[in-house]
C-alpha positions in Angstrom: 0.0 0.0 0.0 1.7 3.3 -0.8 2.0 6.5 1.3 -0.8 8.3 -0.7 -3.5 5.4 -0.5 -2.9 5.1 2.8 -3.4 8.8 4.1 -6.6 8.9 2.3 -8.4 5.5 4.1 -9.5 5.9 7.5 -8.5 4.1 10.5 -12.5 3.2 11.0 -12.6 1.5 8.0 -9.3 -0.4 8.3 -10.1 -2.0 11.8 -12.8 -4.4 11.5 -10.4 -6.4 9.1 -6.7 -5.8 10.3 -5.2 -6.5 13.5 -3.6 -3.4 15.3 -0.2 -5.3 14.8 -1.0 -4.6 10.7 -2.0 -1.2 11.4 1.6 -0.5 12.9 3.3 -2.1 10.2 0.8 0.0 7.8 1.8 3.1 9.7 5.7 2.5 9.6 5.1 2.1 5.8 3.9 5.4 5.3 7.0 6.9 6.7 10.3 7.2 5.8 12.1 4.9 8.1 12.8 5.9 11.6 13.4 4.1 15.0 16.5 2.3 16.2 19.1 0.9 13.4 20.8 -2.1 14.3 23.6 -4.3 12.5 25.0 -7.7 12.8 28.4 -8.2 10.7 30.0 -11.0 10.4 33.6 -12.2 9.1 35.3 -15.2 9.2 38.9 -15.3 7.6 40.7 -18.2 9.0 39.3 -21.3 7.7 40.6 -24.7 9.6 43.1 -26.9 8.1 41.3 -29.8 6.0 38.4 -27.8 5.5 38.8 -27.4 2.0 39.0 -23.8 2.2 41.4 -21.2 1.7 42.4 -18.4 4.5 40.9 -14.7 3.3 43.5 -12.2 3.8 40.5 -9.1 4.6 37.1 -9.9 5.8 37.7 -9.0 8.9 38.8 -5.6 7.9 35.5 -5.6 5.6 33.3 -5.9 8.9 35.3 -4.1 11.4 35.6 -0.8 8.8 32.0 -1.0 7.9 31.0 -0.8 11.2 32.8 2.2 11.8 30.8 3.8 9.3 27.4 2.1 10.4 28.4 3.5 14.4 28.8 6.8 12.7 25.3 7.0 11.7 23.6 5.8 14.7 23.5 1.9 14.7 23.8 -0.2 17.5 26.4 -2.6 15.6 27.3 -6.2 17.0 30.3 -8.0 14.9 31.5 -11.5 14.8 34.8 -12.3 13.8 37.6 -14.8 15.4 39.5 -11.8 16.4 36.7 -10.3 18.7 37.1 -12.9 21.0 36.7 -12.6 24.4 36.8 -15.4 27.6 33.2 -15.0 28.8 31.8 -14.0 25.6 32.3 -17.4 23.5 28.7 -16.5 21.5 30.8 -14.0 19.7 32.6 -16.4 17.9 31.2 -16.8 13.9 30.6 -20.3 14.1 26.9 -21.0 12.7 25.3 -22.4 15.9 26.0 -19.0 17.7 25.3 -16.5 14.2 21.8 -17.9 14.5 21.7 -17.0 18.0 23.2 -13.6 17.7 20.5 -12.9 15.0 17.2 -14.4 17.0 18.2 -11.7 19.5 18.6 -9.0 17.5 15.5 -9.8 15.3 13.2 -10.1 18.5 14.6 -6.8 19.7 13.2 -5.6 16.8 10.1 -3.0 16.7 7.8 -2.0 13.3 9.9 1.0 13.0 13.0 0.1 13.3 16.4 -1.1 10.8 18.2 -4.1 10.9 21.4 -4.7 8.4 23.0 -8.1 8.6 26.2 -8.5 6.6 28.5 -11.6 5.9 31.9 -11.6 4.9 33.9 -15.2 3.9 33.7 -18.4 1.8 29.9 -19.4 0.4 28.7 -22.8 -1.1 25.7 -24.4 -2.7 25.3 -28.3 -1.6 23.8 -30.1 -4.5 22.7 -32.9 -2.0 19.6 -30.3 -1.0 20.0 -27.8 -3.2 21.1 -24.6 -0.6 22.8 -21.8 -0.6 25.2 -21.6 2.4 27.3 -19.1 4.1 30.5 -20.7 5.7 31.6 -19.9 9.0 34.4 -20.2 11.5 34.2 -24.3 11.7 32.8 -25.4 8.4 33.4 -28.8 7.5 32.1 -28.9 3.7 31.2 -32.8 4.8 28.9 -31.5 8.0 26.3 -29.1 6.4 25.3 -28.5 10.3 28.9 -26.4 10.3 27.2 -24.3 7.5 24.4 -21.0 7.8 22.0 -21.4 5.2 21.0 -18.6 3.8 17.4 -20.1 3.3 17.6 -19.8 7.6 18.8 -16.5 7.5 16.1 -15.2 5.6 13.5 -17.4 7.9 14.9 -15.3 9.9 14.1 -11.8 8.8 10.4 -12.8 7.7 7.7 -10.8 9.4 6.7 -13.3 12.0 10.5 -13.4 13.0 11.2 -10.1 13.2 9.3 -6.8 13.3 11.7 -4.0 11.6 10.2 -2.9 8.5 13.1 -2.8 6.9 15.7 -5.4 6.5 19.1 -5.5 4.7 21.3 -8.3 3.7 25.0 -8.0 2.4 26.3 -10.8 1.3 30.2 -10.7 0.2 30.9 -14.9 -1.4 31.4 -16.9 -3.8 28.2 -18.3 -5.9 30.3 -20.9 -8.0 32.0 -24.1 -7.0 34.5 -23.7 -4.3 36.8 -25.9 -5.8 37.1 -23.5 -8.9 40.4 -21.3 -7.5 38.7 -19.2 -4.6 38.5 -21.8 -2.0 41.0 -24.6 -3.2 40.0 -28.5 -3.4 36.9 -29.6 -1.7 34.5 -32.6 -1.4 32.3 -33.5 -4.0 28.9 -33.1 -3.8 28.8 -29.0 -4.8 27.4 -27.0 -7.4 27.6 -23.9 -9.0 24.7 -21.6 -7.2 22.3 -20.3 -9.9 20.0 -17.4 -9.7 17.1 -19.2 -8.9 18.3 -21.3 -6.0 19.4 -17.7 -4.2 16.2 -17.3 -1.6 13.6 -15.3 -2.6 13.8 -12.3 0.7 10.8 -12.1 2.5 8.1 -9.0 2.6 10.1 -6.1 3.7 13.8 -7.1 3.4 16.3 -6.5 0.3 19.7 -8.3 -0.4 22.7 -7.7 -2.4 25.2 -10.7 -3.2 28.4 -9.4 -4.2 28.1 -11.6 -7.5 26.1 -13.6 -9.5 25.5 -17.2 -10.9 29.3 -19.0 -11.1 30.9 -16.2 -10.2 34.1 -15.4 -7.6 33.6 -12.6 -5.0 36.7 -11.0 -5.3 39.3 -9.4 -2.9 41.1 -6.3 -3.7 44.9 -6.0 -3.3 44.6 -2.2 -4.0 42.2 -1.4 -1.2 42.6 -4.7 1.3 38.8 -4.9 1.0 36.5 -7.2 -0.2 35.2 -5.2 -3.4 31.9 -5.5 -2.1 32.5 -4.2 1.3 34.8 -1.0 -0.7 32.0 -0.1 -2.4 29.4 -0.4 0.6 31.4 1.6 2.7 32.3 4.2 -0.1 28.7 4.5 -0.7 27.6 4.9 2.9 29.9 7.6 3.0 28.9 9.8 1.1 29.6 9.0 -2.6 26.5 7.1 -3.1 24.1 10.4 -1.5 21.6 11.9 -3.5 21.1 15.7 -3.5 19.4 15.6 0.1 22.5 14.2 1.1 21.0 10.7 2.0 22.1 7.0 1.1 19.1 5.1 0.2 19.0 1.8 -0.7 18.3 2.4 -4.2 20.9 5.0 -4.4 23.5 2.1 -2.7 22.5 -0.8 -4.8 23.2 1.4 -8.3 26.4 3.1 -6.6 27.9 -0.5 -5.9 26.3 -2.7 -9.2 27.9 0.1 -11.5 31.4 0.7 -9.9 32.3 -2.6 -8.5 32.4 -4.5 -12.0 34.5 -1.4 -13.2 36.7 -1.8 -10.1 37.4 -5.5 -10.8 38.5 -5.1 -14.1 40.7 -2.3 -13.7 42.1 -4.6 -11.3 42.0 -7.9 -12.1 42.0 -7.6 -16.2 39.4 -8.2 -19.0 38.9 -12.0 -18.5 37.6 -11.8 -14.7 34.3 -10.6 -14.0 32.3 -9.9 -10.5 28.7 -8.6 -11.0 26.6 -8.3 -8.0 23.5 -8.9 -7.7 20.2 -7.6 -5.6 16.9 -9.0 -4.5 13.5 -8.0 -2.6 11.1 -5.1 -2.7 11.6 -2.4 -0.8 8.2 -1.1 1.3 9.0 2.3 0.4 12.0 4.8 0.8 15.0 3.2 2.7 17.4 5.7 3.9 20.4 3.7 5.3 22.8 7.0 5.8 23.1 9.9 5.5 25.9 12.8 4.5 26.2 16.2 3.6 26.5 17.5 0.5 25.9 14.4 -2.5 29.7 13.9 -3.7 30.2 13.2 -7.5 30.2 10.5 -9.0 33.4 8.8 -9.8 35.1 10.6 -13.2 32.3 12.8 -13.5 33.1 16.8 -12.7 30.7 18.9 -11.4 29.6 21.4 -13.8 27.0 23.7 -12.7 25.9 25.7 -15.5 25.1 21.8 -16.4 21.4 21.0 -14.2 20.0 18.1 -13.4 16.9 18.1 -15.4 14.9 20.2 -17.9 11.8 20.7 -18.9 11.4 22.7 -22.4 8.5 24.2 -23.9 6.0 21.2 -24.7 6.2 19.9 -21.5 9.2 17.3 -22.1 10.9 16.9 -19.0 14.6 15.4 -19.7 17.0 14.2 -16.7 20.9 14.6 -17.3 22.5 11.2 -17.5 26.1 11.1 -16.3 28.7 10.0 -18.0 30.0 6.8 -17.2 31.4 3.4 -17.9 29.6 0.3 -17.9 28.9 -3.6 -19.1 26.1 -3.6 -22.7 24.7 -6.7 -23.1 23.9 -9.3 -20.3 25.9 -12.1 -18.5 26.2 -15.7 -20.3 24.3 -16.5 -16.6 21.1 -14.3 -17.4 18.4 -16.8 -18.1 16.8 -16.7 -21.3 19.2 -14.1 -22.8 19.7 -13.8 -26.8 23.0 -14.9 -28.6 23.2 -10.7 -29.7 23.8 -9.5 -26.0 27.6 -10.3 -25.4 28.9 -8.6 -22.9 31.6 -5.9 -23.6 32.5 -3.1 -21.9 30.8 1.2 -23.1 32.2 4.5 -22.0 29.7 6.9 -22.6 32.3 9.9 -22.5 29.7 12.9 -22.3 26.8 13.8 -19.6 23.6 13.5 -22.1 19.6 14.1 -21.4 16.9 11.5 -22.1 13.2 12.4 -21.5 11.8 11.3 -18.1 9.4 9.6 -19.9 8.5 8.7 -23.5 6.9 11.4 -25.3 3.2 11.4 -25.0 0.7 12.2 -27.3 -0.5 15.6 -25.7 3.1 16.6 -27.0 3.4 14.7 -30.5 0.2 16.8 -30.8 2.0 20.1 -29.7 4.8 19.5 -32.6 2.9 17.4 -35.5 -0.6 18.3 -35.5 -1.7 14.5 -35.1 -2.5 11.6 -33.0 -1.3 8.3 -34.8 -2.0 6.1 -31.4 -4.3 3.0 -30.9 -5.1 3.9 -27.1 -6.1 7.3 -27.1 -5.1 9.9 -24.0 -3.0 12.9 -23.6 -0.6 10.8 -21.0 -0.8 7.9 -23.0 2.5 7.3 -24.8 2.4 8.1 -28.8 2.5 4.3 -30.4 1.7 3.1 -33.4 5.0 5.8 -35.1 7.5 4.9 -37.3 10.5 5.6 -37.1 11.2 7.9 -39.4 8.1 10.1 -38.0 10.5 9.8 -34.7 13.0 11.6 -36.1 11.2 14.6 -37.8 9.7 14.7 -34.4 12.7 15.2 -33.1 14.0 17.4 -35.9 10.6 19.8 -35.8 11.2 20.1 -32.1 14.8 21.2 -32.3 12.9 24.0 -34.7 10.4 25.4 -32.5 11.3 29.3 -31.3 11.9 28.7 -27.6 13.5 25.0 -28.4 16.2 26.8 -30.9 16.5 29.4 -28.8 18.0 27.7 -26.1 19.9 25.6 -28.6 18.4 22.4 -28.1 18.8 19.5 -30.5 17.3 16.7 -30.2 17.6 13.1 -31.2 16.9 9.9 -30.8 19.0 8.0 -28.1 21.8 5.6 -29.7 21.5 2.2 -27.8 24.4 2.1 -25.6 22.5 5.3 -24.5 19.2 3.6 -24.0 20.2 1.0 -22.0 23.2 2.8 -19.9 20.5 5.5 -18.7 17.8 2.3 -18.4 20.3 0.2 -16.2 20.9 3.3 -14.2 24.3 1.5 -12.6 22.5 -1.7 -11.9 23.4 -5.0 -13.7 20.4 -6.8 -13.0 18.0 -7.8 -15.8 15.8 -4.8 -15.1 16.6 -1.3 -12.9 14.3 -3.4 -9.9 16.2 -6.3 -9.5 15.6 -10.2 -10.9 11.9 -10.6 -11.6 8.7 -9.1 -13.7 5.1 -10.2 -13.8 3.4 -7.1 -14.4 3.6 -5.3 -11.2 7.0 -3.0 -11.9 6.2 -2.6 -15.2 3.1 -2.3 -18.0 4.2 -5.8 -19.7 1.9 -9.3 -20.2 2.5 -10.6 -16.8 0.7 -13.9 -17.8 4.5 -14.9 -19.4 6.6 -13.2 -16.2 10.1 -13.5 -15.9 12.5 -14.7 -12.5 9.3 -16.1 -10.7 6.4 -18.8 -11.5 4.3 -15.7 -10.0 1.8 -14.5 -12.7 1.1 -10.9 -12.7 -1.2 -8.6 -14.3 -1.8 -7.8 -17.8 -3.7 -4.8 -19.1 -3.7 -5.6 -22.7 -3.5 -1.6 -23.3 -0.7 1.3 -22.7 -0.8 3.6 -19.7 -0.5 7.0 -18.4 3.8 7.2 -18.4 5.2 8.0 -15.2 2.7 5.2 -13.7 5.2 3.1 -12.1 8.6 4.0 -10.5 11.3 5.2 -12.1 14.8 4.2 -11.7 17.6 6.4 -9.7 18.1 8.7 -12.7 15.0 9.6 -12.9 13.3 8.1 -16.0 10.4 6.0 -16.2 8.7 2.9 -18.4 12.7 1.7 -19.2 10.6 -1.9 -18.7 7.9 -2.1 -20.8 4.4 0.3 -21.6 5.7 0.8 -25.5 8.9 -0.4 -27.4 11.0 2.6 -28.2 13.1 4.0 -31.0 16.4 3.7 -30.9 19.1 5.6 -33.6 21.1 2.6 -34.4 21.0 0.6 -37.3 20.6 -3.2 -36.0 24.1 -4.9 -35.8 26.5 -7.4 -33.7 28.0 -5.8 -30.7 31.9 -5.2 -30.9 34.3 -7.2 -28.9 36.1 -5.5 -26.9 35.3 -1.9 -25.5 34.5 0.9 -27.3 33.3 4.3 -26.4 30.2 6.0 -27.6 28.9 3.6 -30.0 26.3 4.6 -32.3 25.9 1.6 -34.2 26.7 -0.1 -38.0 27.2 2.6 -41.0 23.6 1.2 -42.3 21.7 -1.5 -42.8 18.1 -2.5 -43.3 16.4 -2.8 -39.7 16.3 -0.2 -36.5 16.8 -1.4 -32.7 13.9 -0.7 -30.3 14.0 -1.4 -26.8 12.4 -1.8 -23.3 9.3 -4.3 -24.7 6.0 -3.2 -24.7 2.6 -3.6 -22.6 1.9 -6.6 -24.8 5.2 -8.2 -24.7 6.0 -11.1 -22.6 8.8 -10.3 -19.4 11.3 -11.4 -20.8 11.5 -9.1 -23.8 11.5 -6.2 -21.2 14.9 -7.1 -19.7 17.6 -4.1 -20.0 19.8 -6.1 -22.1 17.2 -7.1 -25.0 17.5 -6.1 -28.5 14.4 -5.9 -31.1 14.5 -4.7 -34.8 12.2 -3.7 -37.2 12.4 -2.1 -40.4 11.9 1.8 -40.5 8.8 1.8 -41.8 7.0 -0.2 -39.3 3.6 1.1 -37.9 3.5 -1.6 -34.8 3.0 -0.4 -31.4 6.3 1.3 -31.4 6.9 5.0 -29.1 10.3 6.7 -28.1 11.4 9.0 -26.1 13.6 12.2 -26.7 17.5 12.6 -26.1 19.4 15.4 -26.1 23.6 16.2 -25.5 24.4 18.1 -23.0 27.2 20.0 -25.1 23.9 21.4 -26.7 23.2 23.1 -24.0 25.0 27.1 -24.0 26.8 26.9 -20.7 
């Protein structure tokens, strides 16, 4: 239930049918998140002879630093790690018996409106024999699964019955492939790689991030004796992950760490080793984890100020600035049901650009060519049914309109490294949200969902843009509502990296993206290419982009 709904439903007509436990919950929802903050970090780095796995040289580090930042802002921190140790205080020791304890306590203490983080640092593994994800702490024996934490038990443990807190965080920093395969040396067999599905789905209320994704190693770096997980956490509590208001939400954490970290590794590590982390749940509204002063820039981007944030011109387009950046096109071999034309390879977009908020509606096709093309008709409908040469004279008549050339705006359509750099917003998931669509993110069929067996809604028509959330940069409908125009003529990816692509010299078919209300989930992901010929009338929109160079300083 959101904020709005709620303020607008009266507490007489919500008893008779909720408990006044619910109503709590209800009310905590409608609130930014306030109350105690509590965190329970835990790293294990020495690993016992015949255990089949490798010391860590910095997981302690990883814990004991972050908590220095989590005291900072107000948290009532607990860590476990061999090193905190104390005669009289055995419990503190990260074995799994006495995690599980640690974390029962802390979850009962827990009220509706308070935070609890929980953060592991070591060795993971997946046990084919039952098909789990584990955690593995001080004592594991890879041949006594009671020496491991299962992560499905964690996450018992931060369900609502469990624990109260409205808002629940879980950092995970291990590996999800084989242990055998370099990170953790020889082990028993009897393990698999850990693949998406298998990771727990996080109960109502609580998010997780896993420092990688399916078959991947989690990393340690030499450069800055972290974890690269835990760098980039602690980075982004501190300040470099703030928005303007100077706070760290979880939103603005998750895209701080999904678009640097991969970076990070490969400047590192070199081209043939990748980490890409991963994050799961739904959040039950805004999260604020931290909080600094002023938001600091992001990495390798100045701050210009005669360059704002966002625009809105004379028809009513409003266009966010996109930052320039590096990041990976394409999706992971790992991502389930992804195309053989999404290799992976690594885009610098070397210029801060604009992309409309949202795609352009047909109030304003109206304003600039005197017609309504659309199927669904609405003035906050998207324009459909346009092809895409009518896109581009959109764009061109635009760029020609007094106030428009005045300012000396130009617009365009958006190449597709664009697109999907400003959809992705720094996250590496297969959409902006995370794992999964059925309808509910996103204006998609959500009879054919993607990431879950959970069907969703499908309203067989486009709607009103700016309906669902938009992604930390601001723009809306990446996922789904209408397939949008893209500038590139359809062709292979490069293989290695490349900066500011735009595409093949020519060639007979033009890239859409983001799927439409009447495609399947799937076709929605961030990474997913469609082509039609120019002259295509289907259910195709776009939305506007516009350089920021264009822009008089």
């Amino acid at each position: 239930m959101s904020r709005t709904i709620f303020r607008h439903i009266s507490i007489r007509m919500i008893l008779p049918i909720v408990s006044v436990a619910m109503l709590a919950t209800l009310y905590v929802l409608a609130q930014e998140n306030t109350g105690k903050k509590y965190a329970l970090l835990v790293g294990v780095q020495e690993y016992a002879n015949g255990s089949g796995l490798r010391r860590l040289e910095y997981t302690q580090k990883d814990v004991t630093d972050l908590a220095e930042v989590l005291k900072q802002q107000g948290y009532i921190v607990k860590v476990m790690t061999e090193s905190e140790y104390k005669p009289g205080k055995e419990f503190i020791l990260p074995d799994a018996k006495r995690i599980m304890k640690m974390l029962t306590r802390l979850a009962q203490d827990c009220k509706p409106e308070d935070t609890l983080l929980v953060a592991f640092s070591g060795h993971g593994a997946h046990l084919k024999e039952n098909n789990k994800l584990y955690f593995c702490p001080l004592g594991t024996d890879l041949k006594d699964k009671e020496t491991l934490l299962a992560i499905d038990d964690v996450m018992g443990m931060l369900n609502e019955k469990s624990c109260l807190a409205a808002n629940k965080v879980l950092l995970v920093d291990a590996c999800r492939n084989d242990p055998s395969d370099g990170r953790a040396g020889g082990i028993p067999k009897g393990l698999q790689s850990v693949t998406r599905p298998l990771v727990p789905k996080p109960p109502g209320g609580t998010v997780a991030l896993f420092s990688c994704s399916q078959g991947e190693i989690s990393h340690e770096s030499l450069k800055q004796k972290r974890g690269f997980l835990f760098h980039h956490v602690i980075e982004g509590l501190s300040g470099k992950a703030a928005n303007q208001q100077g706070e760290v939400t979880w939103t603005q954490l998750v895209a701080y760490v999904t678009e640097y970290l991969p970076l990070a590794v490969l400047d590192e590590n070199g081209p043939d080793v990748r980490q890409t982390p991963e994050s799961f749940g739904n959040l039950r509204g805004k999260m604020v984890l931290a909080r600094s002063g002023a938001r600091n820039a992001p990495m390798d981007e100045p701050v210009v100020k005669a360059d704002p944030k966002q625009i809105t011109n004379s028809i009513g387009i409003k266009l966010m600035r996109i930052p320039k950046g590096k990041f990976l096109m394409g999706s992971p071999e790992s991502e389930e049901k992804r195309d053989k034309d999404e290799t992976q390879h690594e885009v610098t977009i070397s210029q801060n650009f604009y992309m409309g908020a949202t795609e352009v509606t047909q109030s304003q096709w109206q304003k600039v060519m005197g017609n309504n093309p659309s199927n669904f008709k609405g003035d906050q409908l998207p324009v459909e049914t346009v092809r895409w040469e009518q896109a581009v004279e959109f764009c061109k008549r635009l760029s020609e309109m007094p106030d428009e050339k005045k300012a000396g705006r130009k617009y365009r359509l958006p190449t597709e490294a664009e697109w999907e750099y400003a959809c992705r917003a720094g996250t590496t998931t297969p959409f902006h949200f995370g794992s999964q669509l059925n309808g509910s993110q996103a204006n998609c069929n959500g009879t054919v969902p993607y990431g879950t067996d959970t069907k969703g809604p499908n309203l067989e028509k486009t709607s009103p843009v700016g309906t669902y959330p938009a992604n930390v940069w601001g723009l809306y409908d990446m996922h789904g509502n209408v397939n949008e125009w893209c500038s590139d003529w359809y062709g292979d990816y490069p293989t290695g990296s490349v900066t500011d692509p735009s595409g093949p010299a020519n060639g007979s078919i033009r890239v859409s993206r983001g799927g439409g209300w009447n495609n399947g989930a799937v076709i929605c992901r961030s990474a997913d290419r469609i082509w039609f010929v120019p002259s295509f009338r289907g259910r195709l929109g776009f939305r506007v982009a516009l350089s920021s160079s264009g822009i008089p300083k």
